[in-house]
C-alpha positions in Angstrom: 9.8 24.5 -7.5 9.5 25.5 -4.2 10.2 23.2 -1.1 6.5 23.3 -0.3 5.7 22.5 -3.2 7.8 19.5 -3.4 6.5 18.3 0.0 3.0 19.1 -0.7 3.0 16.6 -4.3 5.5 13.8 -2.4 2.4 13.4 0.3 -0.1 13.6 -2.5 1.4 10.4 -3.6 2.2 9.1 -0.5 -1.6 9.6 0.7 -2.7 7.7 -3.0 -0.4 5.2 -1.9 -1.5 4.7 1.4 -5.0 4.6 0.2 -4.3 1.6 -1.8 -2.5 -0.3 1.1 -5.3 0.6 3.1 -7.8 -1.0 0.3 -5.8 -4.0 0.0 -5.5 -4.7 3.5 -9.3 -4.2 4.4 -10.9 -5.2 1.6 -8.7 -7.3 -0.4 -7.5 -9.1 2.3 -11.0 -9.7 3.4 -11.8 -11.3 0.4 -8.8 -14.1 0.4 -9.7 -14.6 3.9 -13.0 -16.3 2.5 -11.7 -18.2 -0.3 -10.4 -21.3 0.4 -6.7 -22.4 0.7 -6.2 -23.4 -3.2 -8.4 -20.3 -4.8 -6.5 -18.1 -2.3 -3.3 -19.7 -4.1 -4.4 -18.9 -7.4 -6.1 -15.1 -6.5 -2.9 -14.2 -4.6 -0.7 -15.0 -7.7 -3.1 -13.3 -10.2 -2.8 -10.7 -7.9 0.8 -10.0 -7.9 1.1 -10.5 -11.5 -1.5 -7.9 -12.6 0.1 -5.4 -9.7 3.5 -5.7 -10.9 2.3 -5.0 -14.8 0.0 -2.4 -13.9 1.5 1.3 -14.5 -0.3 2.7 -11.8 0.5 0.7 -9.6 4.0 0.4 -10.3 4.0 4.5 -10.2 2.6 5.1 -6.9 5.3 2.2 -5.3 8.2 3.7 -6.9 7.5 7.7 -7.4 7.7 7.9 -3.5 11.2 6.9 -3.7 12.6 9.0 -6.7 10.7 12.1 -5.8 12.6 12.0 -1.9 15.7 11.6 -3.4 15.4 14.1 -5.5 14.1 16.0 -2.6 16.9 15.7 0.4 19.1 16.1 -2.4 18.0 19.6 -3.1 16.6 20.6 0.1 18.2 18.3 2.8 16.8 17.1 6.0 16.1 20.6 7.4 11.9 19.7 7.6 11.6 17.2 10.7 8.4 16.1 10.2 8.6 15.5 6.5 11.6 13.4 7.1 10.1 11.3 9.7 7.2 10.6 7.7 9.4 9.2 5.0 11.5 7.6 7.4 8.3 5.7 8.5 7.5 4.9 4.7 10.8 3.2 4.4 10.3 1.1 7.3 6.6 -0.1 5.9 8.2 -0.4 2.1 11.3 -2.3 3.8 8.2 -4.4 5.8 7.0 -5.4 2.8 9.8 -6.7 0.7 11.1 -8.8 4.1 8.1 -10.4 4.7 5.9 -10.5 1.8 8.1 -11.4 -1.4 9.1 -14.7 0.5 5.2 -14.7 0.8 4.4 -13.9 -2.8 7.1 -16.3 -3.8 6.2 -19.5 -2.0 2.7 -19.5 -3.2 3.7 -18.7 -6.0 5.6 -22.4 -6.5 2.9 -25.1 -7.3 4.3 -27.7 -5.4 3.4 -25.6 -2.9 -0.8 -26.5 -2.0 -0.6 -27.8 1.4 -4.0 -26.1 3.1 -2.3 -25.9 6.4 0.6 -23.9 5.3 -1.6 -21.7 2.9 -3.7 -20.4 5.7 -0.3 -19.9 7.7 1.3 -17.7 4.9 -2.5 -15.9 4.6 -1.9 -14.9 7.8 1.8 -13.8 7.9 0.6 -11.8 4.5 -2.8 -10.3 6.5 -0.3 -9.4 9.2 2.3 -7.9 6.9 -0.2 -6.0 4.8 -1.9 -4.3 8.1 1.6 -3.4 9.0 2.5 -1.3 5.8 -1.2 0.1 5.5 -0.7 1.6 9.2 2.7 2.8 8.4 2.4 4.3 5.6 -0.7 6.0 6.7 1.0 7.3 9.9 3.8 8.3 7.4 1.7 10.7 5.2 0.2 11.9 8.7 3.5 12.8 9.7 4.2 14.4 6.7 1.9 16.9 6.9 2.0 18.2 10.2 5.2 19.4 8.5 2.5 22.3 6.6 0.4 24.7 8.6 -3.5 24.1 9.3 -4.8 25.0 6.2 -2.5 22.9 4.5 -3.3 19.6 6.5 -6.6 20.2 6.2 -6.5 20.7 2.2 -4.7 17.3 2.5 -7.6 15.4 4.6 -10.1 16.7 1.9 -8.3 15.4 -0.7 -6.8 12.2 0.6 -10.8 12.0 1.3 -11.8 13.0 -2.3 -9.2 10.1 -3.3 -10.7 7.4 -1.2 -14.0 7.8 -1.9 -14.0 6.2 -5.4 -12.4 3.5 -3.5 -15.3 3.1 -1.1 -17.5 3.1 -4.0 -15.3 0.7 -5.5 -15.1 -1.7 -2.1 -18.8 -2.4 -2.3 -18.9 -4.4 -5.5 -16.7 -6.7 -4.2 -18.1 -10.0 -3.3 -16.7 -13.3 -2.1 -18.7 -14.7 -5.5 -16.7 -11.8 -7.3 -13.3 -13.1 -5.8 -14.0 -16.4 -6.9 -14.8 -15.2 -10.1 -11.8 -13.7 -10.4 -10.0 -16.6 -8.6 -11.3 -19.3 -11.1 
């Protein structure tokens, strides 16, 4: 496989990646905004349980990760703008694990249903979650001004042809949905 090549399907999964981020901290995040402090407990902890068993999901966190590896260690750090894009999706991965999983973990604890402290770690989560969608979108931006025009454009028409499902998706939610889902 050529280096391109390599490049090209490592930001193919970083863009899938950074589509979902963006999905769960626009839409997703809009949603526990409007539920209140105790069915935002219980949505947030179905959440992480059905992200951490889904396949998919699982995939598009870790492949990023394996696939560089496997990369620098056959290739090296010779493309600048590649590796400063994955240096950026580091930083958001490394983001995520320092702010959310303490997060994730104390709503996760039942004794844990004070409102005032719920709508606190809501926050620190909406904040968190903006943080990694943003990085890991300017990652995959970096990444490809690593390929020539035609390349980057190819990459914006399908990044686009992946997000538009999503889009789709975004306008079934409701906050009666959420609660749904919640209860």
């Amino acid at each position: 496989m050529s280096q391109s090549v390599a490049e090209v399907l490592i930001l193919a999964i970083n863009a899938l990646g950074a589509g979902i981020l963006m999905f769960v901290a626009g839409v997703v995040q809009k949603i526990m905004n409007e539920l209140d402090e105790l069915e935002f407990k219980r949505f947030l902890n179905r959440l992480d349980r059905a992200a951490m068993s889904d396949p998919f999901a699982v995939t598009v966190a870790t492949l990023p990760i394996i696939a560089a590896v496997l990369y620098f260690v056959t290739y090296g750090f010779s493309h600048w703008w590649f590796t400063a894009g994955f240096v950026v999706w580091v930083v958001g991965g490394t983001i995520t694990k320092v702010t959310n999983m303490p997060i994730y973990q104390w709503v996760a604890d039942p004794q844990n249903t004070d409102s005032k402290e719920l709508r606190k770690q809501r926050r620190k989560l909406q904040l968190a979650n903006n943080a990694r969608a943003w990085l890991t979108l300017v990652s995959v931006a970096l990444m490809a001004c690593q390929f020539g025009v035609i390349e980057v454009v190819l990459t914006v028409v399908a990044a686009a042809i992946i997000a538009f499902p999503l889009l789709l998706l975004a306008k079934r939610y409701t906050p009666g949905a959420a609660r749904a889902i919640a209860g």
